[in-house]
Each structure stands twice: as C-alpha cells, then as structure tokens.
C-alpha positions as CSV (number, residue, x, y, z in Angstrom):
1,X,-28.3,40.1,12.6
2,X,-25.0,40.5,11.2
3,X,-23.2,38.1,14.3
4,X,-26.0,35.4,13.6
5,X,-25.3,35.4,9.8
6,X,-21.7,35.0,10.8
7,X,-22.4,31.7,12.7
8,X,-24.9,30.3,9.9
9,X,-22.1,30.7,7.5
10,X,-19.1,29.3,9.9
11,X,-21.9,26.9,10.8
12,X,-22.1,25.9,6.8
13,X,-18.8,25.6,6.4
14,X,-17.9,23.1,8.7
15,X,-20.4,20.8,8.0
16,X,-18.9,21.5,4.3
17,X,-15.6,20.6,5.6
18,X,-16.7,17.4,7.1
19,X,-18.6,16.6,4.5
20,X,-15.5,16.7,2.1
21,X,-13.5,14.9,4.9
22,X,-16.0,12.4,5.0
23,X,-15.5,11.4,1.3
24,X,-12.1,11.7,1.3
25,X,-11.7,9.1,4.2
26,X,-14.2,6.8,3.0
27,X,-15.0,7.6,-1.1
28,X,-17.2,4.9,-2.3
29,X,-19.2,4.3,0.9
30,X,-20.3,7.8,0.8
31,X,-21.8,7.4,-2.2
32,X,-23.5,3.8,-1.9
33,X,-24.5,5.3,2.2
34,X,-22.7,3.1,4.2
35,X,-23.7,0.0,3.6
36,X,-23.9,-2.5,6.6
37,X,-21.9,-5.1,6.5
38,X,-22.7,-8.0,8.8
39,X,-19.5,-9.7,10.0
40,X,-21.6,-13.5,11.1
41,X,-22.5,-12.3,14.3
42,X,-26.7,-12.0,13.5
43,X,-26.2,-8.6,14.2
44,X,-28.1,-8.0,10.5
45,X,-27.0,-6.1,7.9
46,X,-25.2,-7.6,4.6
47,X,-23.4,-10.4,4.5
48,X,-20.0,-11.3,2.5
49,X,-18.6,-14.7,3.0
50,X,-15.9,-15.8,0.3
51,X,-14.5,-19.7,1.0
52,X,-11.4,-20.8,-1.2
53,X,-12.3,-23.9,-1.8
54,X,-9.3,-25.6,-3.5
55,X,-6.1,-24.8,-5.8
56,X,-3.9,-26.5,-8.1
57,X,-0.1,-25.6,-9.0
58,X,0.8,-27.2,-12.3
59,X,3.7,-28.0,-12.8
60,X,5.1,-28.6,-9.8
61,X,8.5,-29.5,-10.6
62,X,9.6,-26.9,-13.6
63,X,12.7,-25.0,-14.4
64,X,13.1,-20.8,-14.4
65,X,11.4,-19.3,-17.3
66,X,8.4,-22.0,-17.3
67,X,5.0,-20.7,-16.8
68,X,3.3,-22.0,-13.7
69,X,-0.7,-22.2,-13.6
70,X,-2.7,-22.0,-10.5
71,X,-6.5,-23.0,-10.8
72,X,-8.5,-21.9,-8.4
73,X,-12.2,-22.7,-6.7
74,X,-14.0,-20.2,-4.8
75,X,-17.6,-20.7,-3.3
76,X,-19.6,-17.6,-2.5
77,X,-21.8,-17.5,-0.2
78,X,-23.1,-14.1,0.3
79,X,-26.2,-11.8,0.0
80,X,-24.8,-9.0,-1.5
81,X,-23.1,-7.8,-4.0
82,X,-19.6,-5.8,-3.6
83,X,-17.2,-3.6,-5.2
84,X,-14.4,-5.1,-5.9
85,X,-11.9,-7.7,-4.6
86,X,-8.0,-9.5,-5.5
87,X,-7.1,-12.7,-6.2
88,X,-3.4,-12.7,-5.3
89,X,-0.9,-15.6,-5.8
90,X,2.0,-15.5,-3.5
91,X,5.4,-17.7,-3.8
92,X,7.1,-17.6,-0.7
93,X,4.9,-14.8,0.6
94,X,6.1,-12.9,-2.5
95,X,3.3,-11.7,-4.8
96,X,3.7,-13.1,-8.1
97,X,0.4,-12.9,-9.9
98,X,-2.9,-10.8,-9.5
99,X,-6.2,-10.1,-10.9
100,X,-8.9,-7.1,-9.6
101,X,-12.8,-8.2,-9.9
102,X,-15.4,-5.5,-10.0
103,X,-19.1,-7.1,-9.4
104,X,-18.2,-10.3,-10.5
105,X,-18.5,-12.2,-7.4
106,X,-21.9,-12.0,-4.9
107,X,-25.8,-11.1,-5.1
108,X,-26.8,-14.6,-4.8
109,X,-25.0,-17.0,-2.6
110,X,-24.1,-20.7,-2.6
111,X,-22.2,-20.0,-6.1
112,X,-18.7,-21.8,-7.0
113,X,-16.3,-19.6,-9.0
114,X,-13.5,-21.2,-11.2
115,X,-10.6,-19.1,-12.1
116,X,-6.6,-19.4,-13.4
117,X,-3.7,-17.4,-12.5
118,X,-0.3,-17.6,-14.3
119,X,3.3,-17.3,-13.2
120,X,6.0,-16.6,-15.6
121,X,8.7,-17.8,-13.1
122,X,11.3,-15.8,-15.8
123,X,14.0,-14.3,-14.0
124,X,12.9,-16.7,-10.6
125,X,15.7,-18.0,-8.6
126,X,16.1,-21.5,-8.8
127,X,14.6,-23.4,-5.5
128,X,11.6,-24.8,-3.3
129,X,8.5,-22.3,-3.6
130,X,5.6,-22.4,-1.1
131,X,2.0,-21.2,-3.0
132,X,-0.5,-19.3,-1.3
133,X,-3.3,-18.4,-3.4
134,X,-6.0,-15.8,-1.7
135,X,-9.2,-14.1,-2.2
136,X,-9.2,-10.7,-0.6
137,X,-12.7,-8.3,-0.2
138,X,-13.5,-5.9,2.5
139,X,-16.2,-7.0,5.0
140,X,-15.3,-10.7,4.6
141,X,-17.0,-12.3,7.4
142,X,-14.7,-15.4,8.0
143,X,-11.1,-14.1,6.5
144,X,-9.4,-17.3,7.6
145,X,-10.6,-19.4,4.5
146,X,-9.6,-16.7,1.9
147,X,-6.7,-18.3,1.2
148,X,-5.1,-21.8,1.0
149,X,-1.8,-22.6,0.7
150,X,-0.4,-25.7,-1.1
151,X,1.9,-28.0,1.1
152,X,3.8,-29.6,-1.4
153,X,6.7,-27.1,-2.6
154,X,7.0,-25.5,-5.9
155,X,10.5,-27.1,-7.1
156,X,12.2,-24.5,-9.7
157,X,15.5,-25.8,-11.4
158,X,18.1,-23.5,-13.8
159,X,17.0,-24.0,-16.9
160,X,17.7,-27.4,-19.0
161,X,19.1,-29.1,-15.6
162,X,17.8,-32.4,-15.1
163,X,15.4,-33.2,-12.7
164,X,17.0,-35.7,-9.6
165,X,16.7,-39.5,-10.5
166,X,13.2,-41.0,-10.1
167,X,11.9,-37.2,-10.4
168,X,10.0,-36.3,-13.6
169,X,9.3,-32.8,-14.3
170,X,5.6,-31.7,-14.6
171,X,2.8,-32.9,-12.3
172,X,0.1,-30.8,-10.2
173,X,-0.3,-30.4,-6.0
174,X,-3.9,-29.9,-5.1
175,X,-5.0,-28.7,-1.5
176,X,-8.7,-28.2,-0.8
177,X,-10.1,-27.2,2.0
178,X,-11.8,-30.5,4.5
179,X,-15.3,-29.3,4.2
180,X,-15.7,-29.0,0.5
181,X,-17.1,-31.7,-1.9
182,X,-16.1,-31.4,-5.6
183,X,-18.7,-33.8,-8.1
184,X,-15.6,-35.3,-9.4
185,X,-14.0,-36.8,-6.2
186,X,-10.7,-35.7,-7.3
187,X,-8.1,-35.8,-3.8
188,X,-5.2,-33.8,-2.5
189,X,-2.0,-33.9,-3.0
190,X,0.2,-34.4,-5.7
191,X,-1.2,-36.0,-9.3
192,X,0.6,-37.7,-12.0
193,X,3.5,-35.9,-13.8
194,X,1.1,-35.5,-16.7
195,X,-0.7,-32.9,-14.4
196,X,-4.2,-34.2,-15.9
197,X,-7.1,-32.6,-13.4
C-alpha cells in the first residue's frame, strides 16, 4: 500500500510540474486553452489576417529635431479577436516609434484601421532615411503585408541648413499596397510640399 501511495504521489507531482512548465512556456494560451489559430490553409480553426494597407511620412524633407508623422491604414480581416499586437516604425531598420494594442483590432473582419505614429528625429544624424512601418500579431496568416516600406527616402538636414535649390522642405511620400482602393483616389508617391492628404 505504502509503494502504490508512493507512485500516486510521484505520479501527482509530475503532472504538477508539467503543468507549471506548461504555463511558464506558453502563459496566456494556457489560460484562454489553446486557441487554434488557422494559418489560410482551410485547415479550420481561427483566423488572423492583418493587411497594411498604406502609409504616409510627412515631412519628407525636414531637418534634426523636427517631428516626423507617419499615418497609417490597416484593414482587418479576421474572425477572431487577439491579444495584443505592435505597430513599429522603423528608419533604416532602426526602431524609432511604437505603440502596443490590446483587443483593439479583430472580432469582425473586413474593418479598416487608421492610426499615427510620431518621430521626434532630435538627436538623428543628419541623412537619407528609409521608413518601414509594420503591424506585428502572432498567428498572422499572411506576414508578408504587415508591413510597407516607403520608397522615397526620408531626407534629414542639420538644423537651419537650407534645403538644395529647387528642394522645398515639407511634403509627404505615400506607398499603398496594389490591391487596396481608398474612396478618395489619392496615389503614391510623393505630394505637394504642403503635405495636404
């Protein structure tokens, strides 16, 4: 009696350990029970499908210490609603600006999300600046349109230095991605130095 007491208790705690592994590895899902997340394949399960659907830089030619706004358009198209995801804004692959969402994105699909992030470019170096803005959640089903990145180059100059003849400061780049259709039929590329959208 005494030996199979023994192995109920060993028994007990090692499902206790695994248990407590089990939460430490993967937190949340433990508590929500594992969720299934369906990557696009029909296999079933949830479905999480973020598209970035355009972003403007404005301005586009600045000097250091002015504060550069990125607008951003994101359409989502899944059926569930998740935890939590970043929108990052990278110059030059460098992370310069983020925000954290909670359950502000997904449930209901076919929804467009506006949103702005800002770059104080104070203490910058002076130069040409590739954007990237993203969308990151786990479970996306099609991670290569998270993220767009502008092909016109942020120009930074030292502050008060004049901007090359026939250059004006200001003015906005827009990329958007081929398959998406905004009401106002605005196009890509660079606007007028006024930076009107």
């Amino acid at each position: 009696m005494r030996r199979f007491m023994a192995l109920a208790v060993s028994g007990l705690c090692a499902l206790l350990i695994l248990m407590i592994c089990a939460a430490m590895l993967w937190g949340g899902e433990v508590q929500r029970g594992f969720r299934r997340i369906d990557t696009g394949d029909g296999g079933g399960g949830y479905y999480i499908n973020l598209i970035m659907r355009e972003v403007k830089v404005a301005p586009i030619r600045a000097h250091v210490g002015d504060v550069i706004r990125v607008d951003v358009v994101i359409e989502d198209q899944s059926d569930v609603r998740y935890d939590k995801g970043d929108l990052d804004l990278f110059a030059n692959g460098r992370k310069v600006a983020s925000k954290r969402y909670g359950y502000e994105f997904g449930n209901e699909g076919n929804r467009i999300y506006r949103d702005t992030l800002l770059w104080d470019t104070k203490g910058a170096k002076p130069g040409e600046y590739k954007i990237r803005a993203e969308f990151f959640v786990w479970g996306d089903a099609s991670e290569f349109d998270n993220y767009l990145d502008v092909k016109e180059p942020l120009i930074l100059l030292p502050p008060g230095e004049a901007f090359p003849p026939g250059e004006a400061g200001g003015g906005a780049a827009i990329v958007r991605d081929p398959r998406y259709k905004p009401a106002g039929g605005l196009q890509e590329g660079i606007s007028a130095p006024s930076g009107k959208y």
